[in-house]
mmCIF file as gemmi writes it, N, C-alpha and C atoms, coordinates in Angstrom:
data_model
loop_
_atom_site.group_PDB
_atom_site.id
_atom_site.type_symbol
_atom_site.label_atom_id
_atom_site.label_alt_id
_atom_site.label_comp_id
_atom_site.label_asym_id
_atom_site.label_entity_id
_atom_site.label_seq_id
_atom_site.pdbx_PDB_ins_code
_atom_site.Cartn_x
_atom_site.Cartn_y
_atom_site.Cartn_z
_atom_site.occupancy
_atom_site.B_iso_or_equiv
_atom_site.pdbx_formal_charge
_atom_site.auth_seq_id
_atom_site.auth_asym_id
_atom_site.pdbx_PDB_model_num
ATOM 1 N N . UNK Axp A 1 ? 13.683 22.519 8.863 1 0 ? 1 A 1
ATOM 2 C CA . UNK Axp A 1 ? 13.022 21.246 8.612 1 0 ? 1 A 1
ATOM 3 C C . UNK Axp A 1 ? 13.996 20.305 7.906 1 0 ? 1 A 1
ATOM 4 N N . UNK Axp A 2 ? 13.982 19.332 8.837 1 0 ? 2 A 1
ATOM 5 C CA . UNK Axp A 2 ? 14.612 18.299 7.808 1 0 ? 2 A 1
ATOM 6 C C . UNK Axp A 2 ? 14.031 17.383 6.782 1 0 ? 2 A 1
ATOM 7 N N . UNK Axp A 3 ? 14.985 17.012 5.937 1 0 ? 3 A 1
ATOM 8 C CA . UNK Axp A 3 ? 14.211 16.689 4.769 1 0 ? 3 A 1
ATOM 9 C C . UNK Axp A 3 ? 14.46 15.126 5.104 1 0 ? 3 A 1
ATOM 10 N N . UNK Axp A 4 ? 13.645 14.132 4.565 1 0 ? 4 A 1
ATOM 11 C CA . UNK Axp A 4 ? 14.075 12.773 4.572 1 0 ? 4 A 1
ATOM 12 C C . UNK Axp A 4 ? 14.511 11.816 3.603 1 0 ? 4 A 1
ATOM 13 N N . UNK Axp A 5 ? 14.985 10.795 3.694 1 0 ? 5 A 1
ATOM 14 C CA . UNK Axp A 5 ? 15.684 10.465 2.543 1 0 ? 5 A 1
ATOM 15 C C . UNK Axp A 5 ? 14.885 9.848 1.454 1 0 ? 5 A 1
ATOM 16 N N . UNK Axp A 6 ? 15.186 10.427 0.53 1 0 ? 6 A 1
ATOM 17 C CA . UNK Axp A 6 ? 14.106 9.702 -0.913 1 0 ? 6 A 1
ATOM 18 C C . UNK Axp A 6 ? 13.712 8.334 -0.943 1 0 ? 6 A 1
ATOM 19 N N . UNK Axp A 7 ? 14.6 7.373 -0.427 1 0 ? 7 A 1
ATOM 20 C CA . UNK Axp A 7 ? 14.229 6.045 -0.386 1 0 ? 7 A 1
ATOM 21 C C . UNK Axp A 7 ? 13.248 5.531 0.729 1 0 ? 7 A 1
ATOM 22 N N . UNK Axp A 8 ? 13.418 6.095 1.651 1 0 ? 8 A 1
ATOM 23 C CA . UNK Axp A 8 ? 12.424 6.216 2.895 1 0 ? 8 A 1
ATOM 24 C C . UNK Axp A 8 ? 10.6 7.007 2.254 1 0 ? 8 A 1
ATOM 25 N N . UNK Axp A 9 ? 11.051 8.388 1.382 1 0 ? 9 A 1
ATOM 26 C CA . UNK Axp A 9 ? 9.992 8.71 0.745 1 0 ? 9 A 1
ATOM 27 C C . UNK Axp A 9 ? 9.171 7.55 0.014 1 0 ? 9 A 1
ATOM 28 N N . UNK Axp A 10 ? 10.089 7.188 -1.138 1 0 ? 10 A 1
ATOM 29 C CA . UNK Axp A 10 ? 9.572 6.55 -2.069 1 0 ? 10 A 1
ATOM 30 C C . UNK Axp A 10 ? 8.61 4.947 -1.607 1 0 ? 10 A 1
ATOM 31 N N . UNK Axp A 11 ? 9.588 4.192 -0.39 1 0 ? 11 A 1
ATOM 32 C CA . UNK Axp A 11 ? 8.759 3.254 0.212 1 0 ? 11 A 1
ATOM 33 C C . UNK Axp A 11 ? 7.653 3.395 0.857 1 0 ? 11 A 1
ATOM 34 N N . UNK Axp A 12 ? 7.415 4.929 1.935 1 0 ? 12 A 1
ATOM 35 C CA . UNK Axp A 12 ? 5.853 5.178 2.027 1 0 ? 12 A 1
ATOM 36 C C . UNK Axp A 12 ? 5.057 5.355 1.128 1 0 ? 12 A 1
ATOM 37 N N . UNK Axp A 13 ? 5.358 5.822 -0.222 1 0 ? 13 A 1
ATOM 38 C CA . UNK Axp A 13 ? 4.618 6.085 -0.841 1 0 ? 13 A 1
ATOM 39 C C . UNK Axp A 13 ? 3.957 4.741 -1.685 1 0 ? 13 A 1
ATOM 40 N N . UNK Axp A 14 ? 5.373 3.811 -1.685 1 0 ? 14 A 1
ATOM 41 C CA . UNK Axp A 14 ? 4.532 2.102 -2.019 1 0 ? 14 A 1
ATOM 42 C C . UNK Axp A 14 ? 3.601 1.925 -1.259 1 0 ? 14 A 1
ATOM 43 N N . UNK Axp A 15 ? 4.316 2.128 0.168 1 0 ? 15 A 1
ATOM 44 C CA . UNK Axp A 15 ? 3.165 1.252 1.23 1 0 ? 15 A 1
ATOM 45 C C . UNK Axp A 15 ? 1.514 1.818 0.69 1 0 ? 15 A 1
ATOM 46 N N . UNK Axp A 16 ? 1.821 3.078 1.029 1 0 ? 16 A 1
ATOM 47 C CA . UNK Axp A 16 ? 0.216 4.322 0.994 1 0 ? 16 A 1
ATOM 48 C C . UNK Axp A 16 ? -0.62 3.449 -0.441 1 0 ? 16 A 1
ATOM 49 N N . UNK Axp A 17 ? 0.325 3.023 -1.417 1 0 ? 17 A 1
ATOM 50 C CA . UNK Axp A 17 ? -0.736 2.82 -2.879 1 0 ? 17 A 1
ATOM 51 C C . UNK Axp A 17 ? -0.897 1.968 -2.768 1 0 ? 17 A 1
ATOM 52 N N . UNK Axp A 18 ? -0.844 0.307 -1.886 1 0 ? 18 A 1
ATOM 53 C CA . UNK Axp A 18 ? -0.704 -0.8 -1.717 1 0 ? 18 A 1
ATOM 54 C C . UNK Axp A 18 ? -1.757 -0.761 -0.909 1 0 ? 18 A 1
ATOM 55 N N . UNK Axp A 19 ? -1.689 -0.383 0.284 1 0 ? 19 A 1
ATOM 56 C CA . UNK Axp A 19 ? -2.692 0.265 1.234 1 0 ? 19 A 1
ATOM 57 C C . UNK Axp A 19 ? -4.236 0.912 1.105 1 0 ? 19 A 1
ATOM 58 N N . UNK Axp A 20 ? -4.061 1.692 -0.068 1 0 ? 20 A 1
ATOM 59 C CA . UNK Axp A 20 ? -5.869 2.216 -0.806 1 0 ? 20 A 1
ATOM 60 C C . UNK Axp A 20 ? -6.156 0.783 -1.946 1 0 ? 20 A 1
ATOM 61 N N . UNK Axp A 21 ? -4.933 0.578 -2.536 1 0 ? 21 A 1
ATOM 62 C CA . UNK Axp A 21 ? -5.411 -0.619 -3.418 1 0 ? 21 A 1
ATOM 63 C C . UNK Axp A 21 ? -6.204 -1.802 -2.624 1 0 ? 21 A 1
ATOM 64 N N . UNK Axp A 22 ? -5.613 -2.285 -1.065 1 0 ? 22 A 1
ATOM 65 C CA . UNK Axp A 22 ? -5.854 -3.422 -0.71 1 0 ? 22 A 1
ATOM 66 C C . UNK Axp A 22 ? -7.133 -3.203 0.149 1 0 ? 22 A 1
ATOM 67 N N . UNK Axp A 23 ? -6.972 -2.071 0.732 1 0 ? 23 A 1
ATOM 68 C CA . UNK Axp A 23 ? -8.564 -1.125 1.201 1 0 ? 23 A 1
ATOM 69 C C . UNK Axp A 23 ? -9.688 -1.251 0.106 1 0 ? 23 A 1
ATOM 70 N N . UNK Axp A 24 ? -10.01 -1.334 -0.869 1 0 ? 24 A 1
ATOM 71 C CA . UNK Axp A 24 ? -10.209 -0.944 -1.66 1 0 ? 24 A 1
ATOM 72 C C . UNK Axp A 24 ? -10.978 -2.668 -2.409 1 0 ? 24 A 1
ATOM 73 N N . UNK Axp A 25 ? -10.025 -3.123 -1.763 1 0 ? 25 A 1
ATOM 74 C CA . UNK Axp A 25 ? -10.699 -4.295 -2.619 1 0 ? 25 A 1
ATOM 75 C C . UNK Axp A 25 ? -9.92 -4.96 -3.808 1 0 ? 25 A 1
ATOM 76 N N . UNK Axp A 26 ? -9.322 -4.276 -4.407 1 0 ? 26 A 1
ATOM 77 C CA . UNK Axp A 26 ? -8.635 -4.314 -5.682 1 0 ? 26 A 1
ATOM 78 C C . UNK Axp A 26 ? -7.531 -5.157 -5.701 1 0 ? 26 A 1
ATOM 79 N N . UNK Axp A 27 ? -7.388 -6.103 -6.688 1 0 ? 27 A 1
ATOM 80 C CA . UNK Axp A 27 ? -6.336 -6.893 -7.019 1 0 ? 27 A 1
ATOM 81 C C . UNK Axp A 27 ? -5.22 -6.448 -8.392 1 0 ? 27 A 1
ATOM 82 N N . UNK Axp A 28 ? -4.312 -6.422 -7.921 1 0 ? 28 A 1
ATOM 83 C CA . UNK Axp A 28 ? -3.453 -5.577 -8.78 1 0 ? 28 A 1
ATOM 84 C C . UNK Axp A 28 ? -3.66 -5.985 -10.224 1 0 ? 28 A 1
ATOM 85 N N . UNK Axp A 29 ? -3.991 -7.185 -10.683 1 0 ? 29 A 1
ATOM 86 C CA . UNK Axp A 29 ? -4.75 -6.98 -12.193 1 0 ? 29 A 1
ATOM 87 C C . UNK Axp A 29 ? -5.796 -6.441 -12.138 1 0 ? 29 A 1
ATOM 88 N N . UNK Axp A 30 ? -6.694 -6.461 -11.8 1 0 ? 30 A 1
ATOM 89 C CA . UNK Axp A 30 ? -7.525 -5.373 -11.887 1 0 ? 30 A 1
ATOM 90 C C . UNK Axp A 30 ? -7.44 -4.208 -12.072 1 0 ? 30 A 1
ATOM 91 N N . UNK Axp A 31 ? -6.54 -3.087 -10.992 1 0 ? 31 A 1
ATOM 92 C CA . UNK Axp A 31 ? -5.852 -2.037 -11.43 1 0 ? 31 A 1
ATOM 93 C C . UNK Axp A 31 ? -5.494 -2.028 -12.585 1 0 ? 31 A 1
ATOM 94 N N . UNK Axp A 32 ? -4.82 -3.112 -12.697 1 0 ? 32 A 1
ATOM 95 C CA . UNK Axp A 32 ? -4.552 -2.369 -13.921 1 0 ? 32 A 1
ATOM 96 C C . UNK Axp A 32 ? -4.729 -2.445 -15.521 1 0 ? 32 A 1
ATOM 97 N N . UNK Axp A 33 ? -5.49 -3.922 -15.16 1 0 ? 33 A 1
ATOM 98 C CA . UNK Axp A 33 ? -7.359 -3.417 -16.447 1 0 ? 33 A 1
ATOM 99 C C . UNK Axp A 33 ? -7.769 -2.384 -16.606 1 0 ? 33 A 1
ATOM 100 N N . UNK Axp A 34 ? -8.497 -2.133 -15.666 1 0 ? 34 A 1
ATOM 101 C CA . UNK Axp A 34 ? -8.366 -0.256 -15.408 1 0 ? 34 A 1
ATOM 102 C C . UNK Axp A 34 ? -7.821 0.751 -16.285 1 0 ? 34 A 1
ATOM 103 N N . UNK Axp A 35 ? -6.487 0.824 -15.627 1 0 ? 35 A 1
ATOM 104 C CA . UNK Axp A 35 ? -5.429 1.442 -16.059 1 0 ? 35 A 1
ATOM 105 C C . UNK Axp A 35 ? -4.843 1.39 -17.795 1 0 ? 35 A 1
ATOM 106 N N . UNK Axp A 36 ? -5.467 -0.274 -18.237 1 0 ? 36 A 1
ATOM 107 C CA . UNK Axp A 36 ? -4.844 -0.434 -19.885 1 0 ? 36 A 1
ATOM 108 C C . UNK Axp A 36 ? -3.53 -0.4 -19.705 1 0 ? 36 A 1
ATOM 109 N N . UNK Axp A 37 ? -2.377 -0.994 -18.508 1 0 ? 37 A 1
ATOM 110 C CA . UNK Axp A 37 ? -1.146 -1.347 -18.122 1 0 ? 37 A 1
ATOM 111 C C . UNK Axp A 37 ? -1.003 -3.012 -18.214 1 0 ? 37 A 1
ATOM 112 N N . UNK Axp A 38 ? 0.119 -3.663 -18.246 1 0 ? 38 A 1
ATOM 113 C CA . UNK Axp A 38 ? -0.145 -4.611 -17.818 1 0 ? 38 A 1
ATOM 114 C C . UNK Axp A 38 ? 0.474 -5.132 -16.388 1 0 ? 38 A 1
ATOM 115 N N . UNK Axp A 39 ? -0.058 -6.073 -15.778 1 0 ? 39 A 1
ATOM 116 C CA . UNK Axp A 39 ? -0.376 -6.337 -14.228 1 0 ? 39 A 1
ATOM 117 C C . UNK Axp A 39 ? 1.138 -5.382 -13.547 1 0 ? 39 A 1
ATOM 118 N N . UNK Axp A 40 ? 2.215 -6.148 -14.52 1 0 ? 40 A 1
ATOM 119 C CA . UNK Axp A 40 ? 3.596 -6.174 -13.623 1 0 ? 40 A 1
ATOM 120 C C . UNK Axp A 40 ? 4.174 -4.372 -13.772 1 0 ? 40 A 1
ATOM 121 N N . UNK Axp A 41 ? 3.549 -3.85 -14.055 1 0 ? 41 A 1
ATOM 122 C CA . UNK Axp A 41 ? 3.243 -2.359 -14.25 1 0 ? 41 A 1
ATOM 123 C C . UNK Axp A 41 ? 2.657 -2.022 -12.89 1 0 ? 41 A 1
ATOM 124 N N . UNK Axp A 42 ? 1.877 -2.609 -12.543 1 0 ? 42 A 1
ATOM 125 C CA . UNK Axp A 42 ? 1.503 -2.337 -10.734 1 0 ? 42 A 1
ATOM 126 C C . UNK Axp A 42 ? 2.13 -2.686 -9.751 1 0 ? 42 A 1
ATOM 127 N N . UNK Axp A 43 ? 2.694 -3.888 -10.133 1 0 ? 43 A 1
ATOM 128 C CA . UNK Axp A 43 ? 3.661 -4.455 -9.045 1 0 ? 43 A 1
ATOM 129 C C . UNK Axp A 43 ? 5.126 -3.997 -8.957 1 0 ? 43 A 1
ATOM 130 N N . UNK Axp A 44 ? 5.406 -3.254 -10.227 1 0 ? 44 A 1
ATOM 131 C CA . UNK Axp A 44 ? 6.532 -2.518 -9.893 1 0 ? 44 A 1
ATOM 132 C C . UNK Axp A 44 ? 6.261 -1.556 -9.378 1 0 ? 44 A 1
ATOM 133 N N . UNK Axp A 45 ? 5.278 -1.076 -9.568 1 0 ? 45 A 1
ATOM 134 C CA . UNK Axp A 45 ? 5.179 0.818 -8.647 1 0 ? 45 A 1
ATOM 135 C C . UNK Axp A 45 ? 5.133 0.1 -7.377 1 0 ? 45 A 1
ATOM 136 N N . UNK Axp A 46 ? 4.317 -0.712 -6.851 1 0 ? 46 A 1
ATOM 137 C CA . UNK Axp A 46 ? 4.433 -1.284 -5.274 1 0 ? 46 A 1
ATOM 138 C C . UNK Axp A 46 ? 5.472 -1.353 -4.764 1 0 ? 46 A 1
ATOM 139 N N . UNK Axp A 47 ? 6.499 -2.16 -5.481 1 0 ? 47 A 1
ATOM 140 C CA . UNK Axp A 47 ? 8.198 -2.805 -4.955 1 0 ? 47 A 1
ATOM 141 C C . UNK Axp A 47 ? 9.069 -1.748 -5.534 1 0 ? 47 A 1
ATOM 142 N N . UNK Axp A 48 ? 8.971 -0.704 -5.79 1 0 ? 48 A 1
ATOM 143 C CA . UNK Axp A 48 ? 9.589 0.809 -6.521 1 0 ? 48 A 1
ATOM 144 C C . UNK Axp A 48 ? 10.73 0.532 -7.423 1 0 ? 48 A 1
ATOM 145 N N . UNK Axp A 49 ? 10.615 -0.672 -8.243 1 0 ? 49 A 1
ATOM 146 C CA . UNK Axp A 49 ? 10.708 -0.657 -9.755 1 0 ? 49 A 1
ATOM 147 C C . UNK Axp A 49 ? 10.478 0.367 -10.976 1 0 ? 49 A 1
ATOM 148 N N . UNK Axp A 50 ? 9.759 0.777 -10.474 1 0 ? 50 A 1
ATOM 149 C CA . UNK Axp A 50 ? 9.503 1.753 -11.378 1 0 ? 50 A 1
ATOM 150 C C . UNK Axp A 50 ? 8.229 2.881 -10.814 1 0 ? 50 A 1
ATOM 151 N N . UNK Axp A 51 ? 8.92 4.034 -11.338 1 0 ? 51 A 1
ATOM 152 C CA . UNK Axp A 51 ? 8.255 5.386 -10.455 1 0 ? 51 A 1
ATOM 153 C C . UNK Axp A 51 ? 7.385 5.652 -11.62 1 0 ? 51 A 1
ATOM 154 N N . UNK Axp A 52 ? 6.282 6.653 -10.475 1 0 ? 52 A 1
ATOM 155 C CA . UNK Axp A 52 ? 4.87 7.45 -10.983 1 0 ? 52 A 1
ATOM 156 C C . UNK Axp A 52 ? 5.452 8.553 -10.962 1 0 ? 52 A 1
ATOM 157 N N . UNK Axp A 53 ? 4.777 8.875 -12.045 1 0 ? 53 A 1
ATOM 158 C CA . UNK Axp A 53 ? 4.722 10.524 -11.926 1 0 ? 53 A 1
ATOM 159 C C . UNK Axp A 53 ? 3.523 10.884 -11.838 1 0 ? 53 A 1
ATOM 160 N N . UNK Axp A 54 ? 3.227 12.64 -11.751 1 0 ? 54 A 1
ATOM 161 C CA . UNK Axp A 54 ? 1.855 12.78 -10.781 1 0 ? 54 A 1
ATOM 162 C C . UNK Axp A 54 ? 0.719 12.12 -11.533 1 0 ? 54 A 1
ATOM 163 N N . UNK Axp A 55 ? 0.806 12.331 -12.73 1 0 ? 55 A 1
ATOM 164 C CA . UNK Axp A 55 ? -0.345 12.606 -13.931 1 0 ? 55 A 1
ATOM 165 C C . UNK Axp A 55 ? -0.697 10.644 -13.494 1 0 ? 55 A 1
ATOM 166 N N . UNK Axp A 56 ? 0.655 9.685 -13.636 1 0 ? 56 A 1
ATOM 167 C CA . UNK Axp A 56 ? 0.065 8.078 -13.835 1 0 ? 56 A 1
ATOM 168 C C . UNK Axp A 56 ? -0.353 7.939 -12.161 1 0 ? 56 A 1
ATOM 169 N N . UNK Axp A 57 ? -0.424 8.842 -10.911 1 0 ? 57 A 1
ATOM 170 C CA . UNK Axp A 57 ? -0.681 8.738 -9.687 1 0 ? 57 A 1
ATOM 171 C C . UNK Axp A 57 ? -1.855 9.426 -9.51 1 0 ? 57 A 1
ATOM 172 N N . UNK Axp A 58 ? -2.569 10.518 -10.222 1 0 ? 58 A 1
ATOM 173 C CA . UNK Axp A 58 ? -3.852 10.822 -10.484 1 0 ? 58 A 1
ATOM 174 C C . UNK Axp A 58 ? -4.599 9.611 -11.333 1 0 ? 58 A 1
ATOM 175 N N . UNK Axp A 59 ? -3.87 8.967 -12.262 1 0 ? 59 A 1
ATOM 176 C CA . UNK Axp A 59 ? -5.13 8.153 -12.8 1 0 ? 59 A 1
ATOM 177 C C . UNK Axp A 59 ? -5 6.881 -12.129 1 0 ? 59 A 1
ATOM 178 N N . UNK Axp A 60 ? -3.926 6.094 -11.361 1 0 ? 60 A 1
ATOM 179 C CA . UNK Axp A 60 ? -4.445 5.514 -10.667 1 0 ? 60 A 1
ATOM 180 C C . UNK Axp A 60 ? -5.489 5.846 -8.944 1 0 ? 60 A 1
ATOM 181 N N . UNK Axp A 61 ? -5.022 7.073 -8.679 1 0 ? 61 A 1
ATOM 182 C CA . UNK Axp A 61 ? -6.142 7.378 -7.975 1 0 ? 61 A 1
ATOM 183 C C . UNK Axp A 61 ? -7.55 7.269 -8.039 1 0 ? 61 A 1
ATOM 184 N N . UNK Axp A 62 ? -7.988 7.821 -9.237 1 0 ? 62 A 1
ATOM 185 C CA . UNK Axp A 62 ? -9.31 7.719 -10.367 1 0 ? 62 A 1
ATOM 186 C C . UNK Axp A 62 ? -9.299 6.077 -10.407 1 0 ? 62 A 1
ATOM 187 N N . UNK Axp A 63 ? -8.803 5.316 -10.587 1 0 ? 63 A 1
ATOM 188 C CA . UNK Axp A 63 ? -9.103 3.987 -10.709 1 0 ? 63 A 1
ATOM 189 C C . UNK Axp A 63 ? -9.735 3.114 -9.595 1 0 ? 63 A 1
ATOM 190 N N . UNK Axp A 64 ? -8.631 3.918 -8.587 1 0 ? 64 A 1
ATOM 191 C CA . UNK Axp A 64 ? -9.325 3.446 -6.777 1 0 ? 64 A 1
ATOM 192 C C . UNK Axp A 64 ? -10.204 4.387 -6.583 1 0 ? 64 A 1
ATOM 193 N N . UNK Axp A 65 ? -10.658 5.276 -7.055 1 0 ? 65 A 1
ATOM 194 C CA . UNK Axp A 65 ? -12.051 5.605 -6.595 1 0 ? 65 A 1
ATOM 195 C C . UNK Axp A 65 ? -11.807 6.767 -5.323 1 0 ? 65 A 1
ATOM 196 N N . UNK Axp A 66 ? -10.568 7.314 -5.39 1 0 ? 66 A 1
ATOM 197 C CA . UNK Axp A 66 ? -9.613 8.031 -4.36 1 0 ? 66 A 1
ATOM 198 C C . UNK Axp A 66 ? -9.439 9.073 -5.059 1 0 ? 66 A 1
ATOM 199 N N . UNK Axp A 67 ? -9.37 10.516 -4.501 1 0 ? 67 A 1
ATOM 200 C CA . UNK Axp A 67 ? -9.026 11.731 -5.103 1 0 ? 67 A 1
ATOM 201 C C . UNK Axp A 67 ? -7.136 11.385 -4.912 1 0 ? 67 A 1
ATOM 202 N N . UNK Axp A 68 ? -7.124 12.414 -5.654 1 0 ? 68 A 1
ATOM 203 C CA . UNK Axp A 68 ? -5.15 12.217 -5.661 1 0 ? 68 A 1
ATOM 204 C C . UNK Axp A 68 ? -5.01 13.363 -4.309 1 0 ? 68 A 1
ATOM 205 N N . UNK Axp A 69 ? -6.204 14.292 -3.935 1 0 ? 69 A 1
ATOM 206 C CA . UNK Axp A 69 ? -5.612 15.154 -2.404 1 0 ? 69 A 1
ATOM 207 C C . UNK Axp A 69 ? -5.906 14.145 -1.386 1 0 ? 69 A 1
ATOM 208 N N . UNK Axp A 70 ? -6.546 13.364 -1.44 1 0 ? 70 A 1
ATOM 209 C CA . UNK Axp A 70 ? -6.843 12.111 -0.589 1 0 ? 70 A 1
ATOM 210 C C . UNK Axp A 70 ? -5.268 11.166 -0.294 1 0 ? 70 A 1
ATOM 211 N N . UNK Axp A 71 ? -5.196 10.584 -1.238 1 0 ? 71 A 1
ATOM 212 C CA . UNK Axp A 71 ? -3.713 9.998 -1.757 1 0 ? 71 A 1
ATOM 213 C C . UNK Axp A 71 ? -2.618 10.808 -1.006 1 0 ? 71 A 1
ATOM 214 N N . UNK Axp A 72 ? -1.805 12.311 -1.014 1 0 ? 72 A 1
ATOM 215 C CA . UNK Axp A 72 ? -1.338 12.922 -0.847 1 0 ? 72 A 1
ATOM 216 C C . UNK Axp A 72 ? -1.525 13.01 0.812 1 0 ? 72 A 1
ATOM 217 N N . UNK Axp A 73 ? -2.439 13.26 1.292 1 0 ? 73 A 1
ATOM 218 C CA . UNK Axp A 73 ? -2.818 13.594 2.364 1 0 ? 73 A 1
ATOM 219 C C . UNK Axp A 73 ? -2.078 12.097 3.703 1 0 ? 73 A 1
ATOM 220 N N . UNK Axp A 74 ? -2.409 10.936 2.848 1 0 ? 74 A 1
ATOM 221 C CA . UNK Axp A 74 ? -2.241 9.919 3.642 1 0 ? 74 A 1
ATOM 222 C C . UNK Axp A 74 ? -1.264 9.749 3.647 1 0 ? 74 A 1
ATOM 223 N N . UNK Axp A 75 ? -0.421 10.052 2.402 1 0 ? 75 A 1
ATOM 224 C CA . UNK Axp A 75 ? 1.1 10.003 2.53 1 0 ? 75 A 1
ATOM 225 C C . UNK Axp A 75 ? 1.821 11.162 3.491 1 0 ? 75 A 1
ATOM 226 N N . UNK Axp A 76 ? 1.602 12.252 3.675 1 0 ? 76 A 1
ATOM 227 C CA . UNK Axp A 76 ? 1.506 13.295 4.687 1 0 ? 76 A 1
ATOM 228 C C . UNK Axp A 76 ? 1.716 12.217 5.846 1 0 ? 76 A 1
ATOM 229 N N . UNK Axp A 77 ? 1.363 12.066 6.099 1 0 ? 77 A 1
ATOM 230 C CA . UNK Axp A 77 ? 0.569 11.282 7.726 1 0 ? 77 A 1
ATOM 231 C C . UNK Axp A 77 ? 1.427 10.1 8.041 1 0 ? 77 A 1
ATOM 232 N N . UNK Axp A 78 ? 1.604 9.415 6.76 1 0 ? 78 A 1
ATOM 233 C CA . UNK Axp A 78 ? 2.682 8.232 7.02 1 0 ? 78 A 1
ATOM 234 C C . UNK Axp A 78 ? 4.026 9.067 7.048 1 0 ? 78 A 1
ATOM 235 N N . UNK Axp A 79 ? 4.243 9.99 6.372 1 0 ? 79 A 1
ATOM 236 C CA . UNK Axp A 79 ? 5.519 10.207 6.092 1 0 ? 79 A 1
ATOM 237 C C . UNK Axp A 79 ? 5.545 11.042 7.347 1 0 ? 79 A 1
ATOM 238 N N . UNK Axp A 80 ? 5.238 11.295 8.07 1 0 ? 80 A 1
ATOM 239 C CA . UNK Axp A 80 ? 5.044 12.234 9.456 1 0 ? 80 A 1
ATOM 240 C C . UNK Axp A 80 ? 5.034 11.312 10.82 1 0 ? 80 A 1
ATOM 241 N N . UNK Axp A 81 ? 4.409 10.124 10.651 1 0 ? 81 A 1
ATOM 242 C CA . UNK Axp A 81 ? 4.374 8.933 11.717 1 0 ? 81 A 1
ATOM 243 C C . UNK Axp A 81 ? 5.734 8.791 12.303 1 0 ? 81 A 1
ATOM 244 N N . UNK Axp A 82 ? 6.801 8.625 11.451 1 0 ? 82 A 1
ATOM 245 C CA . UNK Axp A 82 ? 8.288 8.446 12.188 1 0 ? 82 A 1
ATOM 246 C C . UNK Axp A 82 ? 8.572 9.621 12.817 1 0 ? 82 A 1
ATOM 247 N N . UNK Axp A 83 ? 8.276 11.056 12.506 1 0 ? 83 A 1
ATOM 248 C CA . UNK Axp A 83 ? 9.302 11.939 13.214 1 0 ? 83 A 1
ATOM 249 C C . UNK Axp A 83 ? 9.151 11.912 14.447 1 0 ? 83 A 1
């Protein structure tokens, strides 16, 4: 299996949280009212400024109203669409 390149990772994984956020209804201040972040704290995880780790990708999951195997799953699927 080949592996793919982290930067290719890391941009599906913007798209995927951009994607349940905008599904969702949610305007990135909002999130991150929510969250007790402030706004540009969301908009960097979008434009990959700055990375999640699992624990701040479970509670924004919990914020969208999305399990984090939900989350995971869709990224699966995107990250699988190119091969």
């Amino acid at each position: 299996m080949k592996l793919e390149n982290d930067d290719y990772q890391r941009q599906k994984l913007q798209e995927v949280l951009r994607r349940f956020r905008k599904k969702n209804g949610v305007r990135q201040v909002e999130l991150a009212e929510k969250l007790n972040v402030p706004q540009s704290f969301i908009s960097k995880y979008e434009i990959g400024e700055r990375r999640l780790d699992i624990l701040e990708l479970r509670r924004v999951c919990l914020a969208l109203n999305i399990s984090l195997k939900e989350f995971i799953q869709e990224l699966e699927e995107s990250l699988n669409e190119a091969k």
